[in-house]
mmCIF entry with sequence, helices, sheets and N, C-alpha, C, O atoms, coordinates in Angstrom:
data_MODEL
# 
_entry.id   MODEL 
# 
_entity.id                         1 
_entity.type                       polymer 
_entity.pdbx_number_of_molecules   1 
# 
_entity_poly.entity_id                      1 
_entity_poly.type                           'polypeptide(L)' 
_entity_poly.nstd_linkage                   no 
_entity_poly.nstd_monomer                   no 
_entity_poly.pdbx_seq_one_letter_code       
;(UNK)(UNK)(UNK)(UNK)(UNK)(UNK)(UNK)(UNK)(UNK)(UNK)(UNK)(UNK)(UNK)(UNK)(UNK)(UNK)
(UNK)(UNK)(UNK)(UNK)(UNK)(UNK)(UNK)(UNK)(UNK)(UNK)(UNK)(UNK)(UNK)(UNK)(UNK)(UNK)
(UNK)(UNK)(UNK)(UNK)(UNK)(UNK)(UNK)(UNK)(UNK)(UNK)(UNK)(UNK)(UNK)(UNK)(UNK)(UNK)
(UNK)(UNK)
;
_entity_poly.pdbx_seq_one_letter_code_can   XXXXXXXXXXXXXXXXXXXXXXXXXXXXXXXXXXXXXXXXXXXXXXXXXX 
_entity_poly.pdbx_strand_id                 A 
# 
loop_
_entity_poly_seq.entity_id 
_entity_poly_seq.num 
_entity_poly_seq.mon_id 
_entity_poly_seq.hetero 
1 1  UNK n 
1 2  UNK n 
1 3  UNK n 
1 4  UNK n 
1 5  UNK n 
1 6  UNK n 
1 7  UNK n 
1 8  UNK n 
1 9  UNK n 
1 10 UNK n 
1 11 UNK n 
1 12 UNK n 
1 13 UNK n 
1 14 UNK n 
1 15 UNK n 
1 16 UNK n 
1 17 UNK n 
1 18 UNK n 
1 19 UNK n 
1 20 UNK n 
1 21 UNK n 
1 22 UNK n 
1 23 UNK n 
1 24 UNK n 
1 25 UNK n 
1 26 UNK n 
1 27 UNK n 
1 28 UNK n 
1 29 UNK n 
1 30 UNK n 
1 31 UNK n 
1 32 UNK n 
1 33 UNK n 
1 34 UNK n 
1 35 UNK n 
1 36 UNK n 
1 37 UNK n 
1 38 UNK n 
1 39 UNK n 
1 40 UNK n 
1 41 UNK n 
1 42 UNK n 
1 43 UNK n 
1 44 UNK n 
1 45 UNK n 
1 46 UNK n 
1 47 UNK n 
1 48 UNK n 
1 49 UNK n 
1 50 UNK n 
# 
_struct_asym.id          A 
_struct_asym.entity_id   1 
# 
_struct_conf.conf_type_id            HELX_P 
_struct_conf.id                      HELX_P1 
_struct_conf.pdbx_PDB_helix_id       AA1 
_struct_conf.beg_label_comp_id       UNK 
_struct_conf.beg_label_asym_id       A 
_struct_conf.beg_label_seq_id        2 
_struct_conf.pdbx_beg_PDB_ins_code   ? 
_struct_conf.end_label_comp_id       UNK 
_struct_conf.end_label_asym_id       A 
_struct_conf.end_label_seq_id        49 
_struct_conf.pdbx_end_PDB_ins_code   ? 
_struct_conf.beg_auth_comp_id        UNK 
_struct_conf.beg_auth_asym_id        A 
_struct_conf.beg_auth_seq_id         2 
_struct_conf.end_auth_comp_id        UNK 
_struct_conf.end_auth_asym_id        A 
_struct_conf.end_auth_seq_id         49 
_struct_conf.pdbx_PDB_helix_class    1 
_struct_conf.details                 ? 
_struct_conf.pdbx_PDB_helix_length   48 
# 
_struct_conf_type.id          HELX_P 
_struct_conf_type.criteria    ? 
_struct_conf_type.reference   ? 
# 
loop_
_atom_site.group_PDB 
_atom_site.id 
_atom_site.type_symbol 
_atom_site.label_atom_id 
_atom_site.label_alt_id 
_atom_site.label_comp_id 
_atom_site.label_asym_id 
_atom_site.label_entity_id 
_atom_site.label_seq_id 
_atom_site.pdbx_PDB_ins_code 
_atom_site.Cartn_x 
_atom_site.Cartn_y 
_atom_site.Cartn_z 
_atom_site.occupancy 
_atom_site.B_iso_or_equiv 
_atom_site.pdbx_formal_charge 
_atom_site.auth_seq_id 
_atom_site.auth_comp_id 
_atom_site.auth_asym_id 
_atom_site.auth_atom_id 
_atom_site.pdbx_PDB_model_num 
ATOM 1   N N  . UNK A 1 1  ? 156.764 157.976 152.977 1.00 0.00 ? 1  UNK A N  1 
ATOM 2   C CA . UNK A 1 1  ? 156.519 156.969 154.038 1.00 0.00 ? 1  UNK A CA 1 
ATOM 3   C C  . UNK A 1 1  ? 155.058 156.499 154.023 1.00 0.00 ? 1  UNK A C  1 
ATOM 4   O O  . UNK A 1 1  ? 154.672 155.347 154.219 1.00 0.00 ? 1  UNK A O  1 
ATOM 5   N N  . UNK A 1 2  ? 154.275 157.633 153.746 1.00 0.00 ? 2  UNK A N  1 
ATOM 6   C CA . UNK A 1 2  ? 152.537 157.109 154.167 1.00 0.00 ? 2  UNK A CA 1 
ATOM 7   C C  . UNK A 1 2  ? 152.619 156.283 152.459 1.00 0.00 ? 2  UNK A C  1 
ATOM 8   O O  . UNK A 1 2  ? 152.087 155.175 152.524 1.00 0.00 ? 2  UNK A O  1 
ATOM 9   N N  . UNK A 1 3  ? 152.939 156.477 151.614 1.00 0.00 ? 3  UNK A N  1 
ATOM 10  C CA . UNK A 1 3  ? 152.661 155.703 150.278 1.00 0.00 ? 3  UNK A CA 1 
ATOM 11  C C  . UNK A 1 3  ? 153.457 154.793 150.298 1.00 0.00 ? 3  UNK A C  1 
ATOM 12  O O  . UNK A 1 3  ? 153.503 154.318 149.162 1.00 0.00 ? 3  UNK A O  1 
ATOM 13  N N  . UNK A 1 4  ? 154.494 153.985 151.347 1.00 0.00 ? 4  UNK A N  1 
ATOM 14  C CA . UNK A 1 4  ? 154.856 153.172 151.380 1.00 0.00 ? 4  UNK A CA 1 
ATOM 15  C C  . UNK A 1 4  ? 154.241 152.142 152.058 1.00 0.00 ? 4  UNK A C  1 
ATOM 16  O O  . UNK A 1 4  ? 154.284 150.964 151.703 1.00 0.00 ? 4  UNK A O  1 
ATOM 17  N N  . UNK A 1 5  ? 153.626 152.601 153.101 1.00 0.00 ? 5  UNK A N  1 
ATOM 18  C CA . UNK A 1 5  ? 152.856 152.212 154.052 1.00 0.00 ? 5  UNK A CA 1 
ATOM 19  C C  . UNK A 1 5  ? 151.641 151.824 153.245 1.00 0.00 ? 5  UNK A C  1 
ATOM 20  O O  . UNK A 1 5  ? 151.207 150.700 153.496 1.00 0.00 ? 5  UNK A O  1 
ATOM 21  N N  . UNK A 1 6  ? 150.915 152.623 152.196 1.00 0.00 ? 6  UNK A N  1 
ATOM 22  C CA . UNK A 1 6  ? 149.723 152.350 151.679 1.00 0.00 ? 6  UNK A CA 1 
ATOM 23  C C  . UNK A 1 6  ? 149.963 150.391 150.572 1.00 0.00 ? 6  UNK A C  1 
ATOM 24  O O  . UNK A 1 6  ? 149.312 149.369 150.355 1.00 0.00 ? 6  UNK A O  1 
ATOM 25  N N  . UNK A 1 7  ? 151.135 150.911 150.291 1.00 0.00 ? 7  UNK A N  1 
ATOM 26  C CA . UNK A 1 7  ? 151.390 149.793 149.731 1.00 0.00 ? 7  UNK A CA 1 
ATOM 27  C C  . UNK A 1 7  ? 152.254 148.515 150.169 1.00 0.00 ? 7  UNK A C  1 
ATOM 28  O O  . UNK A 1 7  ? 152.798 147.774 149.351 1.00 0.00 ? 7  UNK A O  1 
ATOM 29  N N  . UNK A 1 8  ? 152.305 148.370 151.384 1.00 0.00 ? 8  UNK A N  1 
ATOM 30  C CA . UNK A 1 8  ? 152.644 147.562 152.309 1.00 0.00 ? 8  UNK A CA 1 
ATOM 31  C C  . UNK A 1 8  ? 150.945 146.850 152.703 1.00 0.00 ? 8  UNK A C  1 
ATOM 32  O O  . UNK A 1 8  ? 150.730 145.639 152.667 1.00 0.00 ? 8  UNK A O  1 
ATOM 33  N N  . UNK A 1 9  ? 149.907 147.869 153.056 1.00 0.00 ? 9  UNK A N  1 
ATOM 34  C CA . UNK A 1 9  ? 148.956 147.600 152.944 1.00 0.00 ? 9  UNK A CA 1 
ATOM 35  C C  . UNK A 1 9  ? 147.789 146.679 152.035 1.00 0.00 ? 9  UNK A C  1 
ATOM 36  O O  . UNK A 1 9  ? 146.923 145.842 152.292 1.00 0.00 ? 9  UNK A O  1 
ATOM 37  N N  . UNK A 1 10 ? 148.272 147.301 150.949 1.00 0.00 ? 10 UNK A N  1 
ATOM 38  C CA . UNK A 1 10 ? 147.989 146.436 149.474 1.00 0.00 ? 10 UNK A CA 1 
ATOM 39  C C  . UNK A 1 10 ? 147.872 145.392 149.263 1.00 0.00 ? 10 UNK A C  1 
ATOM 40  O O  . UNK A 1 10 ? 146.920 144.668 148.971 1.00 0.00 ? 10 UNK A O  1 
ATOM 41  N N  . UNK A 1 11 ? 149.486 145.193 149.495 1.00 0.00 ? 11 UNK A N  1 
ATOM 42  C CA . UNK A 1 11 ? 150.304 143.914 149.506 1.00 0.00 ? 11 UNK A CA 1 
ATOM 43  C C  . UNK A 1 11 ? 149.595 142.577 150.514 1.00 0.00 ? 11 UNK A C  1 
ATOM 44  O O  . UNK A 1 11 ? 149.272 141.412 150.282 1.00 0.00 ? 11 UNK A O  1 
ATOM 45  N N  . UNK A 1 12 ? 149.576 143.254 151.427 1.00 0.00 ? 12 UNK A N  1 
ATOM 46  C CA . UNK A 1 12 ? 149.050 142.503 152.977 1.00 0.00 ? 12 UNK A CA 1 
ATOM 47  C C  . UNK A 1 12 ? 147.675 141.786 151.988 1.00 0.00 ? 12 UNK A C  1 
ATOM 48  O O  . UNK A 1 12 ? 147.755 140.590 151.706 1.00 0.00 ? 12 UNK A O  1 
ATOM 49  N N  . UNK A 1 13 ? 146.359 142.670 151.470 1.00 0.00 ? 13 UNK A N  1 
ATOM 50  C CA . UNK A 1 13 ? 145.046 142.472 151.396 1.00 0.00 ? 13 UNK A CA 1 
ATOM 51  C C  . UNK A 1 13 ? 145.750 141.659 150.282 1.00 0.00 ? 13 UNK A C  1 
ATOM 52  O O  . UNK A 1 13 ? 145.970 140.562 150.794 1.00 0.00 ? 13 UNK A O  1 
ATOM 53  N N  . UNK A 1 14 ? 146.240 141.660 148.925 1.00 0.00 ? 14 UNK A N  1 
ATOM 54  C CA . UNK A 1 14 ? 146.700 140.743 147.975 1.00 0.00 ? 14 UNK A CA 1 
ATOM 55  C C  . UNK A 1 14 ? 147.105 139.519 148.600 1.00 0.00 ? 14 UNK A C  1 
ATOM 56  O O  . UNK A 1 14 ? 146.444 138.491 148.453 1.00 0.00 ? 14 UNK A O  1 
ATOM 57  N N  . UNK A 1 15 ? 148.512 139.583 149.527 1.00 0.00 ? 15 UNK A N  1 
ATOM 58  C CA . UNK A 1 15 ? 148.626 138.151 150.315 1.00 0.00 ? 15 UNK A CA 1 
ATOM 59  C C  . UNK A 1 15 ? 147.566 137.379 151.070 1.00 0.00 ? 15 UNK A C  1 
ATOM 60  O O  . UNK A 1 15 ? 147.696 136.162 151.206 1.00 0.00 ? 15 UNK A O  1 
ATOM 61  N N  . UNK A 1 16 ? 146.395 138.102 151.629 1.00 0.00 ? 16 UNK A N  1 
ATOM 62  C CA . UNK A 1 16 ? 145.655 137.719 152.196 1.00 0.00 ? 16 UNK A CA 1 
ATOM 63  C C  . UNK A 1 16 ? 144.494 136.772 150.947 1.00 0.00 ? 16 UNK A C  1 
ATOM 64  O O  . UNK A 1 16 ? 144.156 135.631 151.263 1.00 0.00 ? 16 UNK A O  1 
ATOM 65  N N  . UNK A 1 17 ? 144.122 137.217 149.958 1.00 0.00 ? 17 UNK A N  1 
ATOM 66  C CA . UNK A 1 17 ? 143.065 137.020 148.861 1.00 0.00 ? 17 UNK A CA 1 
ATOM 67  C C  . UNK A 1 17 ? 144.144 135.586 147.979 1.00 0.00 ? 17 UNK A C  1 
ATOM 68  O O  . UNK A 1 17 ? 143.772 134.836 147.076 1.00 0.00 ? 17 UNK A O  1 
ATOM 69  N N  . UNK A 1 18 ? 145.374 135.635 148.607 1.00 0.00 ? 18 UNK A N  1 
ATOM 70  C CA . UNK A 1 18 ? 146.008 134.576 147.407 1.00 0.00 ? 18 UNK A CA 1 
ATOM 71  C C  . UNK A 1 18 ? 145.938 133.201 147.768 1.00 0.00 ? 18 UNK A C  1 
ATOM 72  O O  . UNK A 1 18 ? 145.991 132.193 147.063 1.00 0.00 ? 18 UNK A O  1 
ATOM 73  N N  . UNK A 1 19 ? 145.739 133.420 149.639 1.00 0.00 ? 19 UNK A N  1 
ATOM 74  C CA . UNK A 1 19 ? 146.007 132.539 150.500 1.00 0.00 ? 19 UNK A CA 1 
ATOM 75  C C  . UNK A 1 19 ? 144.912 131.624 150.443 1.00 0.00 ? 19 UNK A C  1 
ATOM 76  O O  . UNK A 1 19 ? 144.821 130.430 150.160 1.00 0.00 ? 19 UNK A O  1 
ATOM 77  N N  . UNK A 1 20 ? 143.853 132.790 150.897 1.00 0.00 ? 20 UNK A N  1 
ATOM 78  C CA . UNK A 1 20 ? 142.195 132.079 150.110 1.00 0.00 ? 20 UNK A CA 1 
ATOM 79  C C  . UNK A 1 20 ? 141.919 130.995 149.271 1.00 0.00 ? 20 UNK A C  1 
ATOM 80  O O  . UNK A 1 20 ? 141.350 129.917 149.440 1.00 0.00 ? 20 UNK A O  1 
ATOM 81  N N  . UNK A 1 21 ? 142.571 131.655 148.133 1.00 0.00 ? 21 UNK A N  1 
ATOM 82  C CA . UNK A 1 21 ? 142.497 131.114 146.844 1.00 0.00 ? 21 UNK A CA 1 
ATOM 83  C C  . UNK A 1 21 ? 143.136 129.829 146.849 1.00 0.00 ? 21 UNK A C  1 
ATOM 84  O O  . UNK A 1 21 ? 142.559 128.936 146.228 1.00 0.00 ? 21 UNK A O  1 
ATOM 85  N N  . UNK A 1 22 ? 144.340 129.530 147.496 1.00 0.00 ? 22 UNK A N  1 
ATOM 86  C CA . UNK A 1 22 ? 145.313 129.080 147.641 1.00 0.00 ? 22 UNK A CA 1 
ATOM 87  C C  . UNK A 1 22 ? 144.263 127.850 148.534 1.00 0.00 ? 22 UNK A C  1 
ATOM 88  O O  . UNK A 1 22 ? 144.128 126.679 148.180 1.00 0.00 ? 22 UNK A O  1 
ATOM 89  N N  . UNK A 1 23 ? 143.839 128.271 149.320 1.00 0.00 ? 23 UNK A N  1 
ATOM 90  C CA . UNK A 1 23 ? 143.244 127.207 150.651 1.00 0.00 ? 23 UNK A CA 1 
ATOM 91  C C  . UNK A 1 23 ? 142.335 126.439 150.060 1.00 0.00 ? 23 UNK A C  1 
ATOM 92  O O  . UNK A 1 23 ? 142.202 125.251 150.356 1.00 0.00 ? 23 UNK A O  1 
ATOM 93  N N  . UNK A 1 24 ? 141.504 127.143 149.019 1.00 0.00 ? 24 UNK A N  1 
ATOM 94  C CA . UNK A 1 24 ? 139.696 126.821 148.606 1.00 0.00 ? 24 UNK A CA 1 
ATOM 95  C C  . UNK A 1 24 ? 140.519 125.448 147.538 1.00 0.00 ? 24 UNK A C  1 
ATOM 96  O O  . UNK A 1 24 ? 140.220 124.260 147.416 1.00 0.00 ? 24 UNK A O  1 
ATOM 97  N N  . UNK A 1 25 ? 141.502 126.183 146.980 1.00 0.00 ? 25 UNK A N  1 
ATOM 98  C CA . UNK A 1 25 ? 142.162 124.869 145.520 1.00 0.00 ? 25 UNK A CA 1 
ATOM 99  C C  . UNK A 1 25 ? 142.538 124.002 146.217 1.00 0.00 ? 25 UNK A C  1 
ATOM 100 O O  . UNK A 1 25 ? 142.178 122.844 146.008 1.00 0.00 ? 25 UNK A O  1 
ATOM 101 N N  . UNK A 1 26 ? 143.224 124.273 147.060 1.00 0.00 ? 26 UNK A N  1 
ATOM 102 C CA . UNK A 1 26 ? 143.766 122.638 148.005 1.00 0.00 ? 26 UNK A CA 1 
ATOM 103 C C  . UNK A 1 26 ? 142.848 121.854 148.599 1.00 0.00 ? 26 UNK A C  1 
ATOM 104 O O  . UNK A 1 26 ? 143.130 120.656 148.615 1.00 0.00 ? 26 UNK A O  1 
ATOM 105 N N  . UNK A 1 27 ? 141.435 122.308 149.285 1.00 0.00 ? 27 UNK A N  1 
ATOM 106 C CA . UNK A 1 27 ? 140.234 121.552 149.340 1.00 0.00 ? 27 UNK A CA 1 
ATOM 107 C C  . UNK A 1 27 ? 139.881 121.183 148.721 1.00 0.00 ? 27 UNK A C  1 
ATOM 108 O O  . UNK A 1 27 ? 139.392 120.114 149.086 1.00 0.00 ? 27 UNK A O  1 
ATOM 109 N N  . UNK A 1 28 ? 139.655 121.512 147.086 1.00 0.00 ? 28 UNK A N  1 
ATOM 110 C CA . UNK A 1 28 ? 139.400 120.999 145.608 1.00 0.00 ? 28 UNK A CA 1 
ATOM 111 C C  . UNK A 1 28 ? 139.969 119.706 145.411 1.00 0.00 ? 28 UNK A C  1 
ATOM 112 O O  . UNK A 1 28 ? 139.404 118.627 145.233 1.00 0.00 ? 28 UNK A O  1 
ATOM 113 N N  . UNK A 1 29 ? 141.383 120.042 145.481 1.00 0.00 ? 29 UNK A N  1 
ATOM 114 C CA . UNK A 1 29 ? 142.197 118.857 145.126 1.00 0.00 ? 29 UNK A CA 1 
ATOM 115 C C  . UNK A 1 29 ? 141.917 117.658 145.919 1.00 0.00 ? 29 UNK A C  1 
ATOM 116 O O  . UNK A 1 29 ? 141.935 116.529 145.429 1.00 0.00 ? 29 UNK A O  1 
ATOM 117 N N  . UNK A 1 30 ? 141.592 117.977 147.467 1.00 0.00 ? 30 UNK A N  1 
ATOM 118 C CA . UNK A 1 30 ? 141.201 117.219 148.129 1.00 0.00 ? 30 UNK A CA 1 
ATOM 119 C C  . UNK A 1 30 ? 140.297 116.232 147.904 1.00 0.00 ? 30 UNK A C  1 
ATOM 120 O O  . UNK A 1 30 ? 140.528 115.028 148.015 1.00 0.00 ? 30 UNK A O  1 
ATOM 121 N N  . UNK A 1 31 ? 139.090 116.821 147.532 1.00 0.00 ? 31 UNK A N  1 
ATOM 122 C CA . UNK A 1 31 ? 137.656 116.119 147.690 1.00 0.00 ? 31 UNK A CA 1 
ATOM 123 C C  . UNK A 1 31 ? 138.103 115.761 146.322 1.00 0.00 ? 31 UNK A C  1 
ATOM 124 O O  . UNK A 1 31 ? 138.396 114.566 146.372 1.00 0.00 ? 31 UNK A O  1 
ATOM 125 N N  . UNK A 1 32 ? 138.320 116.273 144.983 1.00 0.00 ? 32 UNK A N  1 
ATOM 126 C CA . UNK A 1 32 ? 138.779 115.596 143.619 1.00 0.00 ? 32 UNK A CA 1 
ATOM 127 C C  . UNK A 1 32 ? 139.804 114.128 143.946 1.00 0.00 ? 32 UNK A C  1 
ATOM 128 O O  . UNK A 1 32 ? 139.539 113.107 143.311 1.00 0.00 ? 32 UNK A O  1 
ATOM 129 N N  . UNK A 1 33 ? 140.711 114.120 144.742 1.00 0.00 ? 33 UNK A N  1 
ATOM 130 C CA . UNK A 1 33 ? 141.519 112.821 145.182 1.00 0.00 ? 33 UNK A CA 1 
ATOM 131 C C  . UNK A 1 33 ? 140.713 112.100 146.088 1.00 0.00 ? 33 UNK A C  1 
ATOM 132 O O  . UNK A 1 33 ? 140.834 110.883 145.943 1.00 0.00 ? 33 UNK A O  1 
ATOM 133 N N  . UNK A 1 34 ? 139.955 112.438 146.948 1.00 0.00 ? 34 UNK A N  1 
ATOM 134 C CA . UNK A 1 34 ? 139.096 111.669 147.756 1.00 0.00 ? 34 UNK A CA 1 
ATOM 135 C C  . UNK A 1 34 ? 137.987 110.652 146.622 1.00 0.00 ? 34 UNK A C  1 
ATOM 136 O O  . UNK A 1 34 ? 137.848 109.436 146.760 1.00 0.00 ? 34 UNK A O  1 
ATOM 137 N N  . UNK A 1 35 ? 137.338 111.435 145.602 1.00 0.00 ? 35 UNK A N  1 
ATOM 138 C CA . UNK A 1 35 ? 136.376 110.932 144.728 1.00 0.00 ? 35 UNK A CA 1 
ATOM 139 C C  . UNK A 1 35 ? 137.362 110.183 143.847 1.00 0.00 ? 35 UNK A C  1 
ATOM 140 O O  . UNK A 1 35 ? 136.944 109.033 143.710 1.00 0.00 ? 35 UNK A O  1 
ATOM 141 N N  . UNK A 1 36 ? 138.441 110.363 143.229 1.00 0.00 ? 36 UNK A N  1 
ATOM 142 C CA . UNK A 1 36 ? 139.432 109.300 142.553 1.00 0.00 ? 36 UNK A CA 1 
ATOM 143 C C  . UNK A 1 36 ? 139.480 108.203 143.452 1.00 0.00 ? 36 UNK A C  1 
ATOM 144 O O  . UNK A 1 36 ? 138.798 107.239 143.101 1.00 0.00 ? 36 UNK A O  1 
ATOM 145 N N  . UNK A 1 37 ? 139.903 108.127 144.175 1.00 0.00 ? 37 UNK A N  1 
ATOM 146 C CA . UNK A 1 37 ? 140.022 107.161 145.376 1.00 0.00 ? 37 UNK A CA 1 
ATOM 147 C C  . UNK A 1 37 ? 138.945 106.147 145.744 1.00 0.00 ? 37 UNK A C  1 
ATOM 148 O O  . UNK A 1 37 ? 139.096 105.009 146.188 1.00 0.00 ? 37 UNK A O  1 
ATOM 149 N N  . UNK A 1 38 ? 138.054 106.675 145.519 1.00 0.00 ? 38 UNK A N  1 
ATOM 150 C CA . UNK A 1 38 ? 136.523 106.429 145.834 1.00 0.00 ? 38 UNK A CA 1 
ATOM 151 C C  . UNK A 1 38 ? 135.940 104.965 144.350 1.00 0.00 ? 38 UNK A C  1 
ATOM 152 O O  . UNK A 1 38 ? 135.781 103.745 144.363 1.00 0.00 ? 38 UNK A O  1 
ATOM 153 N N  . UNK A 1 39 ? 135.795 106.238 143.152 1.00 0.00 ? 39 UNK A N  1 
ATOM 154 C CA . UNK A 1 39 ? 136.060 105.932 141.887 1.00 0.00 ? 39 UNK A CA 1 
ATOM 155 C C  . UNK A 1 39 ? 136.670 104.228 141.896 1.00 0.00 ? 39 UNK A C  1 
ATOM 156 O O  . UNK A 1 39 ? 135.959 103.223 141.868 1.00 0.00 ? 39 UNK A O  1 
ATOM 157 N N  . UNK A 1 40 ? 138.299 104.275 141.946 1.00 0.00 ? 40 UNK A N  1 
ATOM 158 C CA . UNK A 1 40 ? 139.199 103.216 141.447 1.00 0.00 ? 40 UNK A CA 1 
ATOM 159 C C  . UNK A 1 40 ? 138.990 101.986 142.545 1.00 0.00 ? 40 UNK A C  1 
ATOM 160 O O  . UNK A 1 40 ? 139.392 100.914 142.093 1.00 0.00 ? 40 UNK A O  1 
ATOM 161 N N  . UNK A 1 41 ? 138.548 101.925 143.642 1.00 0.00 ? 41 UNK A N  1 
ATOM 162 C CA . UNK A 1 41 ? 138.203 101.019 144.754 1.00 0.00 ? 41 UNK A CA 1 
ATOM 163 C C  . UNK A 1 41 ? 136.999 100.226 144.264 1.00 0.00 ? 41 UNK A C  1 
ATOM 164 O O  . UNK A 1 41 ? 136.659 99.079  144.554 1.00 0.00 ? 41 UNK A O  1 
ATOM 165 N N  . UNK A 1 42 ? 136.338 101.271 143.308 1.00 0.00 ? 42 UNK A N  1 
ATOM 166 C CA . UNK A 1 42 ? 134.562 100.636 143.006 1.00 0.00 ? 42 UNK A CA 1 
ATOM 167 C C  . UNK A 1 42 ? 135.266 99.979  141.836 1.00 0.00 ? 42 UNK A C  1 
ATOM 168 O O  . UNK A 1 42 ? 135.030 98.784  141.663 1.00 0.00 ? 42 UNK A O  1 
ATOM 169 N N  . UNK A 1 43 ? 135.918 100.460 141.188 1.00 0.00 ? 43 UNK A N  1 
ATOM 170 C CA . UNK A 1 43 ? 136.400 99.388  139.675 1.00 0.00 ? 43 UNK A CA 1 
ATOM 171 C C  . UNK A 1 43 ? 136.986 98.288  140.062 1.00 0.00 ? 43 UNK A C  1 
ATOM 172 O O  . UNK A 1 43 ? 137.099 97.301  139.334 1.00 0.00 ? 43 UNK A O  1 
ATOM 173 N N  . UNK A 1 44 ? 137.364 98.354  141.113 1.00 0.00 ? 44 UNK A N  1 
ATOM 174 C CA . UNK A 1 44 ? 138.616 97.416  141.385 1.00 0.00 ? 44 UNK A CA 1 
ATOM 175 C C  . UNK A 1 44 ? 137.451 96.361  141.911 1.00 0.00 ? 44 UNK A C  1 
ATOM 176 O O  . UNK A 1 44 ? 137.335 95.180  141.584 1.00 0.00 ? 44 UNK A O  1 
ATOM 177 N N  . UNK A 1 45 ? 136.737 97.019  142.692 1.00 0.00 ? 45 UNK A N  1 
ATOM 178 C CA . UNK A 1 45 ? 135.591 95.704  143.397 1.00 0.00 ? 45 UNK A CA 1 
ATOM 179 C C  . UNK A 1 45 ? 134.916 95.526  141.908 1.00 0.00 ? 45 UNK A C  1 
ATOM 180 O O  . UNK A 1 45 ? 134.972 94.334  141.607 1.00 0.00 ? 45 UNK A O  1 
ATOM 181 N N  . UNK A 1 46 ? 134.343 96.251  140.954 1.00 0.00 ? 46 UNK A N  1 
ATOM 182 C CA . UNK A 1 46 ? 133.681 95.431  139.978 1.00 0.00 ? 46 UNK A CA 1 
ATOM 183 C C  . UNK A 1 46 ? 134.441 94.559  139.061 1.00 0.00 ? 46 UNK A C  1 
ATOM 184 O O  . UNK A 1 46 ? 134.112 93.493  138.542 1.00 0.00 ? 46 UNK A O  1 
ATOM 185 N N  . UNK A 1 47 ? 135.388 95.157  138.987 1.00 0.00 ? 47 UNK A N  1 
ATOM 186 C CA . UNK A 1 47 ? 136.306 93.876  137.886 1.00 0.00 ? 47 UNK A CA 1 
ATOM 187 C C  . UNK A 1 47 ? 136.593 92.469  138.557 1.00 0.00 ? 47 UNK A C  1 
ATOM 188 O O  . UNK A 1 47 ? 136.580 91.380  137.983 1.00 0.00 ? 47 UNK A O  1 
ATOM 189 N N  . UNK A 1 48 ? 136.865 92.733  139.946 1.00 0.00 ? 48 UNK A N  1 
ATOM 190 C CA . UNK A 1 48 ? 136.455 90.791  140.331 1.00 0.00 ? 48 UNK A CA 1 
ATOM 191 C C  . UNK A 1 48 ? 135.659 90.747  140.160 1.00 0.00 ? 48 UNK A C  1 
ATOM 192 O O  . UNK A 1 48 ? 135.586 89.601  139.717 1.00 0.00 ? 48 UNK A O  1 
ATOM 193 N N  . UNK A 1 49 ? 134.094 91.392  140.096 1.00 0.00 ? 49 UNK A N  1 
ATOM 194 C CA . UNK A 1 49 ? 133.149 90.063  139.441 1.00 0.00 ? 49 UNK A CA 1 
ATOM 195 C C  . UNK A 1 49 ? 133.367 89.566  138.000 1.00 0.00 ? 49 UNK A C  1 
ATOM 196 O O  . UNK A 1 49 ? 132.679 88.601  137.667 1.00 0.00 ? 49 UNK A O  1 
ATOM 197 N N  . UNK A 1 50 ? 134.300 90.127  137.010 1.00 0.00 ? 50 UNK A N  1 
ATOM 198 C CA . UNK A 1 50 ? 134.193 89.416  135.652 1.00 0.00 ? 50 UNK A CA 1 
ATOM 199 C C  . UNK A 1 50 ? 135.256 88.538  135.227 1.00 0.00 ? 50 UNK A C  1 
ATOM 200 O O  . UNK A 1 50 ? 135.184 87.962  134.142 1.00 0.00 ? 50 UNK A O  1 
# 
């Protein structure tokens, strides 16, 4: 029971560290699609001038 418990524990700190990980990449993706976005608006305004 207590070594089940230890690894119920484990598990918990692993789910917890994936979630992290999980949160920090989806802000990534974020600000990376925000700067695409950013990016293709400025091309789009420079190609009407030519």
């Amino acid at each position: 029971e207590e070594i089940r418990q230890q690894r119920i524990d484990e598990l918990d700190i692993e789910n917890h560290r994936l979630r992290q990980l999980l949160n920090s990449s989806l802000s990534q993706v974020d600000s990376l699609s925000n700067e695409i976005h950013h990016l293709s608006s400025y091309l789009s305004r420079n190609r009407r001038r030519y």
